[in-house]
N, C-alpha and C positions, 0 to 999 in steps of 0.2 A: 372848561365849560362844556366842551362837546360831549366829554364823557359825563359828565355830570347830566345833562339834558337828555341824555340816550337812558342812561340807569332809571330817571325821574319818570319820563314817558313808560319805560315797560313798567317797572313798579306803580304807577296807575292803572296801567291794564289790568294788573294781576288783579287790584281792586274791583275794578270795573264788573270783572269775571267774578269774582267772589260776592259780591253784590247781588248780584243777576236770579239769582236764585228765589231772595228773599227783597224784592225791590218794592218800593214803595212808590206810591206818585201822587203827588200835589199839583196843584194849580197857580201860579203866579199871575195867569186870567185864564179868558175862556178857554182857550185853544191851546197857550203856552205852559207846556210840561215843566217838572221840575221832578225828580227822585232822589233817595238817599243819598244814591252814588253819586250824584252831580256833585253835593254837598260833601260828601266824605271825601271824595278825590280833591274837590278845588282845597280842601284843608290841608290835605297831605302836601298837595306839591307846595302853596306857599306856605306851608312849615318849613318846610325843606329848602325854598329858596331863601327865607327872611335866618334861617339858621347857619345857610353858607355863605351869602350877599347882603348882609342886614342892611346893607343900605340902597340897595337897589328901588327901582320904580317895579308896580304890577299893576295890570290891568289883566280881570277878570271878571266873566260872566256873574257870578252869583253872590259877589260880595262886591263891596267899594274901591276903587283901587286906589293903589298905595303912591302916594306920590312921592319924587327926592329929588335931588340934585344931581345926583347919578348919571351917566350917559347911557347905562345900559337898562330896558324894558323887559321883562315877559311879560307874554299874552295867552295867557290859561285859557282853555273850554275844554273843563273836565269829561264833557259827554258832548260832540257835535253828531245831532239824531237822537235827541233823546227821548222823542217822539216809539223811532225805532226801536231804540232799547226797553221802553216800557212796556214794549209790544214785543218783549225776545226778538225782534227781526236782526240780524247780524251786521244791517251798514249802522254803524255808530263809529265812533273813534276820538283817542284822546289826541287832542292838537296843543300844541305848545314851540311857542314861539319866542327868541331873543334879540331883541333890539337895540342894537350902538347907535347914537344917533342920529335915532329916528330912521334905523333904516332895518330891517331884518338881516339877521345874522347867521343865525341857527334856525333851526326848522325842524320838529317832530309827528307823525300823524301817525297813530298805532290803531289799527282797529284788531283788537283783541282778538276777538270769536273767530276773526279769520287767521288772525296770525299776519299780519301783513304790518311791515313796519316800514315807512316811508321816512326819509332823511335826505334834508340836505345843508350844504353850506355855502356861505356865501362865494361863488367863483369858484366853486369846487364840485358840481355836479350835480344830481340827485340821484338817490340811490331806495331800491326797494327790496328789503331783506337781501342787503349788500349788493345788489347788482343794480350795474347803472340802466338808468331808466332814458327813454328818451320820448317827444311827442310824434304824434301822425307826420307824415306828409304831404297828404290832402290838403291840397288849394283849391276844392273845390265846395263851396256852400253846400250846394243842390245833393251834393254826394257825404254830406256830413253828419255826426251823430251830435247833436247837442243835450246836453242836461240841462231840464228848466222845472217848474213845479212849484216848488216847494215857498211859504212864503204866503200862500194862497188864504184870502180871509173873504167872508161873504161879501164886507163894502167894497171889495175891489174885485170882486168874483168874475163879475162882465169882462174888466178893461182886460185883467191876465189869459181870459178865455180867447178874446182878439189878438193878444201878440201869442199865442196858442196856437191859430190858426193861421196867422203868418209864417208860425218858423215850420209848422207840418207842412204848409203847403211851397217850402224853399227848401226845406233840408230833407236827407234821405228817413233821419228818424229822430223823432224827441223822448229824451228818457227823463226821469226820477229817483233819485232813490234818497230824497230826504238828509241827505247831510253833504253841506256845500265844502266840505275839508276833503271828505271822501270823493266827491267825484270832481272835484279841481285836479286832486293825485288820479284819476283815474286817466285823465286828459292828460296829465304827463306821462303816463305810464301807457301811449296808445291805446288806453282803454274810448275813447270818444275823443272828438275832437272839438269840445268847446265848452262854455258852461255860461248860463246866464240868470242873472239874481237880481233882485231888487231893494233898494236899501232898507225896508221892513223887512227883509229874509236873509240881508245879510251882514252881520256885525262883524267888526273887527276881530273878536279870538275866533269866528267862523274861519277867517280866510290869509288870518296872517302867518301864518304856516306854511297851508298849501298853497301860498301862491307862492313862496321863493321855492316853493319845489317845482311849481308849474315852471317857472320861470330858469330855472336851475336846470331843466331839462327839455329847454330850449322853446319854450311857450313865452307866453303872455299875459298878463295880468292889469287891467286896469278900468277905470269907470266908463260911464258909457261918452265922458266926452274924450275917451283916450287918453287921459291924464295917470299919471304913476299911482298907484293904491297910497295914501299916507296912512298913519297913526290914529285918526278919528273914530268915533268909534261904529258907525257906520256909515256904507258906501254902494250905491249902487256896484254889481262886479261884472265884469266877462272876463273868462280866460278861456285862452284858446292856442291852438297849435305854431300861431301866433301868423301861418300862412292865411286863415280865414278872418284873422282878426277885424280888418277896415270893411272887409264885405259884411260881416253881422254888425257892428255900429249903423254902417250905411246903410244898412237893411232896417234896421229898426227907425231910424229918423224921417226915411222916406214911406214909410208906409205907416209911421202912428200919428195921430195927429194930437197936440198936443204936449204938455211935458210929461216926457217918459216918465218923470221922478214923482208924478203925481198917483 
């Protein structure tokens, strides 16, 4: 199965990359993207998985998922950022994720155009173009880079513009780049140290990935009540270097008023 999910994930890339060229993009509503390649990859891999596991479970973005009796899960998003990718910008990435149950097992994030391929395993590390990855050290908020953005729609424009200026005015700097699989591995990989989502911004194949990576290299993953990520299909998320962890929950609960989840 490891090698099987490693081959699946690049052999979507190559798609991904092949695509790019001549992409196309639809609407599923106003704001939410949809392109060929979303479509042509999530086909490829559950070809590929229902030809080698036919009886396996899948859960994925753009088609219905497959239910069974199975203990084992993948969780497809043939394009996380696809936003980005309609826009040739380079953070996008194919996440793919497998599940014994109900617990993540395997973990792939490939973002193509860079070449960057993130893996890991369950109690076995995580790994970035084969080297092992590990998170910040920073136990300090005020001194922290967090990812936040993305998710952003008019009727909620105000409330995320206030928790906006909450975490600018706590942390050293807030970033963006549109796909929460890439910058959960970035947070593993010392690139930032944390990431905050809301559960309109972030669906189960966004983050069921990169969070056994976060976590695989010594982070943290979980809602905003501190509860473990499950299998639903969305979830409010934070991950983090897992030293900031209780300080951004607590930060968020003492300074919003209200429920966060609204």
């Amino acid at each position: 199965m490891k090698e099987f999910i490693i081959e699946l994930s690049k052999k979507a890339g190559k798609i991904a990359l092949e695509e790019l060229e001549t992409r196309k993009v639809s609407y599923k509503s106003e704001k939410n993207l949809v392109t060929n390649a979303d479509i042509k990859i999530e086909n490829f891999i559950k070809s590929k998985i229902l030809e080698k596991y036919p009886l396996h479970s899948i859960i994925s973005e753009e088609s219905p998922e497959i239910r069974s009796d199975s203990e084992f899960t993948w969780i497809i998003d043939p394009i996380d950022g696809t936003a980005n990718y309609a826009h040739n910008n380079p953070h996008f990435c194919i996440s793919l994720a497998l599940s014994k149950n109900q617990r993540v097992i395997l973990a792939c994030v490939f973002a193509p155009l860079t070449d960057e391929f993130y893996f890991a395993e369950l109690g076995k590390g995580s790994f970035l173009n084969n080297k092992r990855i590990s998170v910040s050290k920073n136990n300090i908020l005020e001194k922290s880079m967090i990812y936040y953005m993305a998710g952003i729609t008019r009727e909620i424009l105000d409330y995320r513009l206030e928790i906006l200026k909450l975490l600018t005015n706590n942390t050293e700097r807030v970033r963006g780049i549109g796909s929460l699989a890439l910058e959960t591995c970035y947070v593993a990989a010392d690139r930032g140290d944390g990431v905050l989502r809301f559960k309109e911004g972030s669906k189960l194949w966004d983050y069921a990935a990169a969070a056994l990576i976060l976590e695989e290299a010594g982070g943290k993953a979980t809602d905003f009540n501190k509860n473990r990520l499950t299998l639903k299909k969305t979830s409010d998320f934070i991950g983090s270097n897992s030293l900031i962890h209780d300080q951004l929950i607590d930060l968020l609960n003492k300074n919003i008023k209200g429920d966060l989840h609204e």
